[in-house]
C-alpha positions in Angstrom: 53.5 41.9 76.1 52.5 39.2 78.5 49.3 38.1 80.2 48.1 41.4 82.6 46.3 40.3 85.6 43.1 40.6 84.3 43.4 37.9 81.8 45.2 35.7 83.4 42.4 33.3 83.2 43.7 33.0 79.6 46.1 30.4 80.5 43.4 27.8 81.7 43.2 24.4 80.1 39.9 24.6 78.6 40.6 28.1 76.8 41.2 27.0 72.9 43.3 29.3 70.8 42.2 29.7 66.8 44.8 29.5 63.9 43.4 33.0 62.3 43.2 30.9 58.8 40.0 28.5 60.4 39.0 31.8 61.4 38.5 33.2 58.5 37.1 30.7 56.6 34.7 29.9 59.8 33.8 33.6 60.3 31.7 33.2 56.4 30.7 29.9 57.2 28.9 30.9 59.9 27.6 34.3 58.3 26.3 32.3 55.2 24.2 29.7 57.8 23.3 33.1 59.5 22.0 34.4 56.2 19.5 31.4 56.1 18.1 31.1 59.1 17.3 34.6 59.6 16.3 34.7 55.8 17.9 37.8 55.4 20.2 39.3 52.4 24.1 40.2 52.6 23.6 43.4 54.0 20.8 42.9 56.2 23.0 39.9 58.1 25.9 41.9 57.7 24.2 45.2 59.6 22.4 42.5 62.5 23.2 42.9 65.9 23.6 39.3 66.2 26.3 39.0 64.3 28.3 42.0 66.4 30.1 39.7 67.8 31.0 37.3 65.6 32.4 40.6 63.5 35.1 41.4 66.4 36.0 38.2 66.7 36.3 38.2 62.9 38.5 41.2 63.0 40.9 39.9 65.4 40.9 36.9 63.1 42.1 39.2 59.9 44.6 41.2 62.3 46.2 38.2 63.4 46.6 37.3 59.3 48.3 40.4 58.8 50.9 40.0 61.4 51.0 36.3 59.9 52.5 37.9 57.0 53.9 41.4 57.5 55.6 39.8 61.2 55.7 36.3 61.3 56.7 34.3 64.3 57.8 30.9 64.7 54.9 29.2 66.6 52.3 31.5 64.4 49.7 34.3 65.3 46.4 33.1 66.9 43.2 34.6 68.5 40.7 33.8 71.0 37.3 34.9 72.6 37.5 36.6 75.8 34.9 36.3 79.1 34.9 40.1 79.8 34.7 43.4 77.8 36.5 45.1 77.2 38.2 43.7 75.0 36.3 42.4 72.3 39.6 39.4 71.7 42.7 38.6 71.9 45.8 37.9 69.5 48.9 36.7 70.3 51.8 34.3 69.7 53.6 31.8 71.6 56.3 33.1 74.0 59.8 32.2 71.8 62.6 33.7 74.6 61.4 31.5 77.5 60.4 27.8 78.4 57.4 27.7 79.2 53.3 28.2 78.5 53.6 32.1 77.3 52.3 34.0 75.0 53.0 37.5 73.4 49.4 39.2 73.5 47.5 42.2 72.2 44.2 43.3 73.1 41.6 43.8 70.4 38.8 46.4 70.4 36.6 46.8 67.7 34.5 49.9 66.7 32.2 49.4 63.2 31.9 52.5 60.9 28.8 51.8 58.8 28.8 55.0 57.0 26.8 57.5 59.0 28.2 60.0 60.3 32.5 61.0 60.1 35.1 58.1 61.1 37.0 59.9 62.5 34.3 61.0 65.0 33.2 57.6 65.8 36.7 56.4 66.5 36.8 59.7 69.1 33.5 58.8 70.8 35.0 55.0 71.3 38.6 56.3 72.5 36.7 58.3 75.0 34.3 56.4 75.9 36.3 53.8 77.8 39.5 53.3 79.5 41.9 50.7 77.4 44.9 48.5 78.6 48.0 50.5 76.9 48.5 47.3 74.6 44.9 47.5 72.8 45.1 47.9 69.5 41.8 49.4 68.4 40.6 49.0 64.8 37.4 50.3 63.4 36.3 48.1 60.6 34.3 50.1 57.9 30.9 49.0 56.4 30.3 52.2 54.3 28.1 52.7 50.7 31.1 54.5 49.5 34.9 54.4 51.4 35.6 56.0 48.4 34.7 59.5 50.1 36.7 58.6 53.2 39.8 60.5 53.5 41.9 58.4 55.5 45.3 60.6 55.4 43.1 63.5 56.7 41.7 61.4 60.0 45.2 60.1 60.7 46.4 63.5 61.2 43.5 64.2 63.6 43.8 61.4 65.2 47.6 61.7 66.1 46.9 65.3 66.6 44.4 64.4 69.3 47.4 62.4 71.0 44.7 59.8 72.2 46.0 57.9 75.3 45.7 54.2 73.2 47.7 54.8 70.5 47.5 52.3 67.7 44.4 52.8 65.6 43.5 50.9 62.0 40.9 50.9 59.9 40.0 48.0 58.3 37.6 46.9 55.4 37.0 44.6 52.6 38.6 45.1 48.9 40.0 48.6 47.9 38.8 52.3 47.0 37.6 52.2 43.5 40.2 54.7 42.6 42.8 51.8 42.8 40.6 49.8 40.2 40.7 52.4 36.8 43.8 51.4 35.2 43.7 47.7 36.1 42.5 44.8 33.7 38.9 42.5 34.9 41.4 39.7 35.9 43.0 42.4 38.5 40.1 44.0 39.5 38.3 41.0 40.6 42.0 39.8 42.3 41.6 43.4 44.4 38.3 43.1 45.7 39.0 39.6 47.2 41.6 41.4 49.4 41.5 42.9 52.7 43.0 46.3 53.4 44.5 47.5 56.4 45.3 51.0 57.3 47.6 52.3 60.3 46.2 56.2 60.9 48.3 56.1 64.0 51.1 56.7 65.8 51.8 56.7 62.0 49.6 56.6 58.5 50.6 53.1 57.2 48.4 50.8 54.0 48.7 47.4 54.0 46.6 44.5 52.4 46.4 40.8 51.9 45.3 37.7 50.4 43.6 35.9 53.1 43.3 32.5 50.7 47.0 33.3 49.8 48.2 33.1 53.2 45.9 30.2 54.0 47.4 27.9 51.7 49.1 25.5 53.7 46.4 25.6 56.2 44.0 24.5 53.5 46.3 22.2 52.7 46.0 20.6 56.3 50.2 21.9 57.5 48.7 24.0 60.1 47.2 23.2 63.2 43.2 24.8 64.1 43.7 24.8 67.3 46.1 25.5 70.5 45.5 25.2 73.8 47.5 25.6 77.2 48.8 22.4 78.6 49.0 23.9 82.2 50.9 26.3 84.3 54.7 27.1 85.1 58.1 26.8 83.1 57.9 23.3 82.6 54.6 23.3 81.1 54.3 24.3 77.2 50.8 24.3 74.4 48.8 21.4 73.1 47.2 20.4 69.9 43.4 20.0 70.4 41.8 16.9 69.3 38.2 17.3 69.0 35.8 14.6 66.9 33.5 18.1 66.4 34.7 21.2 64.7 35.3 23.9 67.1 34.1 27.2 65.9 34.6 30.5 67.5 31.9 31.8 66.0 29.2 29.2 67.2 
């Protein structure tokens, strides 16, 4: 899907797009500096409202890695901050059928399950509470003591029961439910719980996980690009490479 009117600012010269890889790595950067100045634990940062948005931003980040992998495109998945919310960011990928400076976008919106409460019953309230472009993808990133108790098969079924007018929903969340762990050796166990695990609970119940420093190899490596921007507007016109002598962070 293209640029709707409403975000047609997107397409200005001083918008910068991320590579989802600096993302990633930027996103724990800047929660480990966050960790020191508010001299605060892991969870406490983790659970600050200051960091709200840096965690949607984040997400959009990890969903763009997914599609890196599971649906790659030519000129890559990226992601970038937006001037209005709803929605929380933006993913997309360089326009492949046409000549020209566009882009194949999805809206992000991000609702955080810190486990109080059902899920399924705080992705409802956030469904209802607003009214959604039809290509927002909404995922609900879980901070829970246990996901273990979370039945996700169970909520997709309500969920696509409910026939909610946006209709692709994930859940997202770091590592794996311990069941996945008993059988496995320390070497795999520690290997699982430096994944991230996505799960589809509608239009269809999906699982899906990855690797983020296996699918950041070559950008560690220095083979990707950070950073896209517009070069202007019209057919004619295509992306640039930023050069910048300071790091650009999304998350600063």
């Amino acid at each position: 899907m293209g640029f709707p009117p409403h975000l047609n600012y997107l397409k200005e010269k001083e918008i910068i797009w991320f590579n989802p890889c600096w993302g990633f790595y930027a996103f724990w950067d800047r929660f480990n500096n966050f960790m020191k100045e508010k001299k605060l634990n892991g969870k406490e940062a983790w659970l600050h409202r200051d960091m709200k948005e840096n965690k949607e931003k984040y997400v959009a980040a990890l969903l763009a890695l997914f599609l890196k992998k599971t649906n790659p495109e030519k000129n890559g998945w990226w992601f970038t901050k937006t001037l209005q919310d709803p929605p929380d960011a933006i993913i997309g990928t360089p326009e492949e059928t046409v000549k020209g400076n566009l882009m194949k976008i999805r809206e992000i919106e991000v609702v955080e399950y810190i486990g109080k409460g059902s899920v399924f019953e705080v992705i409802k309230t956030k469904l209802n509470k607003k009214q959604y472009e039809p290509n927002t993808v909404l995922v609900c990133m879980l901070s829970p003591e246990n996901i273990e108790e979370i039945k996700f098969e169970e909520i997709s079924k309500k969920i696509i029961k409910e026939n909610f007018f946006l209709g692709l929903v994930f859940v997202l969340f770091h590592g794996c439910p311990l069941a996945h762990l008993n059988s496995l050796s320390k070497e795999k166990i520690l290997s699982e719980l430096s994944k991230i695990s996505l799960i589809q609970l509608s239009p269809i119940y999906n699982f899906f996980s990855i690797f983020p420093q296996n699918i950041c190899k070559d950008f560690v490596a220095g083979k990707e690009k950070a950073w896209l921007k517009f070069s202007g507007r019209g057919l004619s016109t295509g992306f640039d490479n930023v050069i910048s002598e300071n790091m650009l962070n999304p998350f600063n």
